[in-house]
N, C-alpha and C positions, 0 to 999 in steps of 0.2 A: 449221795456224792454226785455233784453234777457240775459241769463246765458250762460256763456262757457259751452259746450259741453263735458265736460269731463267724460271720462270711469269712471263709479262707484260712479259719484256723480249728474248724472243727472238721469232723470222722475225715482225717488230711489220706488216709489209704483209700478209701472211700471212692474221695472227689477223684481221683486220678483215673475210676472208672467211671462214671458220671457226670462229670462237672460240681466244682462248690456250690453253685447255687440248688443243686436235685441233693449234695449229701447235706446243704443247709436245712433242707426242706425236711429230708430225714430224720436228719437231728431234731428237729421240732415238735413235730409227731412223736418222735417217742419221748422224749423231755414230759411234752402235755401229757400221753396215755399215763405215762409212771406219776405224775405230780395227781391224777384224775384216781389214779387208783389209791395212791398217799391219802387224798383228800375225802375218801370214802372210809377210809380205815379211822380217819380220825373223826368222821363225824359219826361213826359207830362206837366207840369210845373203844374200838380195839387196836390203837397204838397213839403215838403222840409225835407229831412231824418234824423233824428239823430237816433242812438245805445246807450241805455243804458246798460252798461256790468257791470257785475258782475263775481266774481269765476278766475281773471284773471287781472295779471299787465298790467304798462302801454304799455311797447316798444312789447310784444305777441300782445297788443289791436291794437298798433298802424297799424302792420304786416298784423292781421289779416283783419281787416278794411280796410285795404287795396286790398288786394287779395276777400272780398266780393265786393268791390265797392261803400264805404259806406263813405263819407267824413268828417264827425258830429258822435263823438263818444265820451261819457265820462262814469262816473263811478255812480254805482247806487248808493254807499255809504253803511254807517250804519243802522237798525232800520227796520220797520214792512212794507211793502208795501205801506200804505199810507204814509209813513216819504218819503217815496225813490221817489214818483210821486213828492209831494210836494216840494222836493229838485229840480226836476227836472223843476217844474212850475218858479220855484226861478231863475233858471239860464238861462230860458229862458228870462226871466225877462230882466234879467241883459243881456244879446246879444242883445237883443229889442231894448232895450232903452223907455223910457217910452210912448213916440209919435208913437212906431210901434211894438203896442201890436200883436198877431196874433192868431189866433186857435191855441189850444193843443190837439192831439189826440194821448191817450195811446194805444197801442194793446200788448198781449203778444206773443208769437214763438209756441203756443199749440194749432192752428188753422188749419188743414190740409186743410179745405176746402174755407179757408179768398180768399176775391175776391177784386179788386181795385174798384167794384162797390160799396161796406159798406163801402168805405173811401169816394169814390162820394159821398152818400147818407148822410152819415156823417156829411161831407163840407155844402153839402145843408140843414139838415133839423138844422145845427147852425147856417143860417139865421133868423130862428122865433126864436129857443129854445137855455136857456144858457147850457146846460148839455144832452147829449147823451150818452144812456148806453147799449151795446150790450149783454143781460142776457146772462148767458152759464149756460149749465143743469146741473151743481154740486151747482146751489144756487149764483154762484156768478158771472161775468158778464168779457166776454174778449175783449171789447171795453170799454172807457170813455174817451170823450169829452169837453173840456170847450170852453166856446166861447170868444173870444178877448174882448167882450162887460164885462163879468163876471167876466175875468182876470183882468180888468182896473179898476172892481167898490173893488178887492180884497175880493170877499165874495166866495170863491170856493175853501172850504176845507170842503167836506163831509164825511172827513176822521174819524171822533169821533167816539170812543167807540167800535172800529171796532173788529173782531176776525176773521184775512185773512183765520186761515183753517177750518172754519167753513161752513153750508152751508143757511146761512145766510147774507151772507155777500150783497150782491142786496137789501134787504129787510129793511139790516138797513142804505143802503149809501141815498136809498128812504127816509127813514123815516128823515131820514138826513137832504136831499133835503129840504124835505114836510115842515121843522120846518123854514128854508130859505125864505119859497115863490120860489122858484128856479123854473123857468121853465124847463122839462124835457120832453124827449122823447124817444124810442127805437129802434132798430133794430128787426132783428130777432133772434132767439135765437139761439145760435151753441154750438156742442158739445166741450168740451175742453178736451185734450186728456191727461188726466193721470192716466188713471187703464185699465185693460185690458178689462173692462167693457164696458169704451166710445168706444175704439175700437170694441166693439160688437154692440154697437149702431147704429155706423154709416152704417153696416152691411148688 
């Protein structure tokens, strides 16, 4: 899931301590590190890349996607982060076909430190568990995973009642879960980079 990079309208908390041109800068760097780490995964045949864009038309998408290296790109659409995953699950759906369901694993571009090992680890622990969720320290979580198992039984919408800028948001997609029976599991927990705070963090 990733936003065009554009001057002045991206990590907008960010720029307020830095200037847009140092949070543009930001955002590049890590956009590239996650697209570098994607593109390692998929040339090890251990997962299969799409780009979900937003902030940006088709034929820029098409260009762009191109010059990263990125073959599988569409658009995140209208509505609140869970609308946009859920859309996303839909059309994978639909490329699948119903006999060749497969894991779904979301990440976002605010990761400096994301490794192709938490997509290893990922892959592996949605052998046992239908849902993996990587907490990140503002409350809410920059990993989630469903498993082809949970895709197929169509019960893997923890999206209710949700309030994406809150820092709650882990607490209630759990609580979520918990009312499911869902099986779950975790990573470890990383910082997600939008204040000049988490950048103090990491420190």
């Amino acid at each position: 899931m990733a936003k065009w990079p554009r001057y002045g309208s991206c990590k907008t908390r960010l720029s307020k301590d830095i200037g847009k041109k140092n949070a543009l800068r930001i955002q590049n760097k890590m956009l590239n590190h996650t697209l570098s780490v994607s593109n390692y995964l998929k040339k090890q045949d251990i997962a299969e890349i799409s780009i979900a864009i937003t902030g940006i038309g088709f034929n820029r998408s098409q260009r762009w996607c191109k010059d990263l290296g990125i073959d599988n790109f569409c658009f995140q659409g209208k509505g609140c982060l869970g609308e946009k995953m859920k859309r996303q699950i839909f059309k994978s759906q639909r490329k699948s076909g119903n006999n060749r369901k497969k894991n779904i694993v979301f990440i976002g571009t605010d990761l400096p430190n994301l490794c192709h090992m938490d997509i290893k680890r990922t892959i592996s622990k949605l052998k046992k568990k239908d849902i993996i969720l990587g907490p990140s320290n503002d409350g809410g979580y920059w990993l989630i995973a469903f498993s082809k198992r949970l895709i197929s039984g169509n019960n893997y919408f923890p999206f209710i009642d949700i309030k994406w800028s809150s820092n709650d948001v882990l607490k209630k997609t759990i609580d979520n879960l918990n009312q499911q029976k869902i099986k779950i599991d975790f990573l470890n927990t990383k910082i997600d980079i939008d204040t000049i705070y988490d950048i103090e963090q990491r420190e």
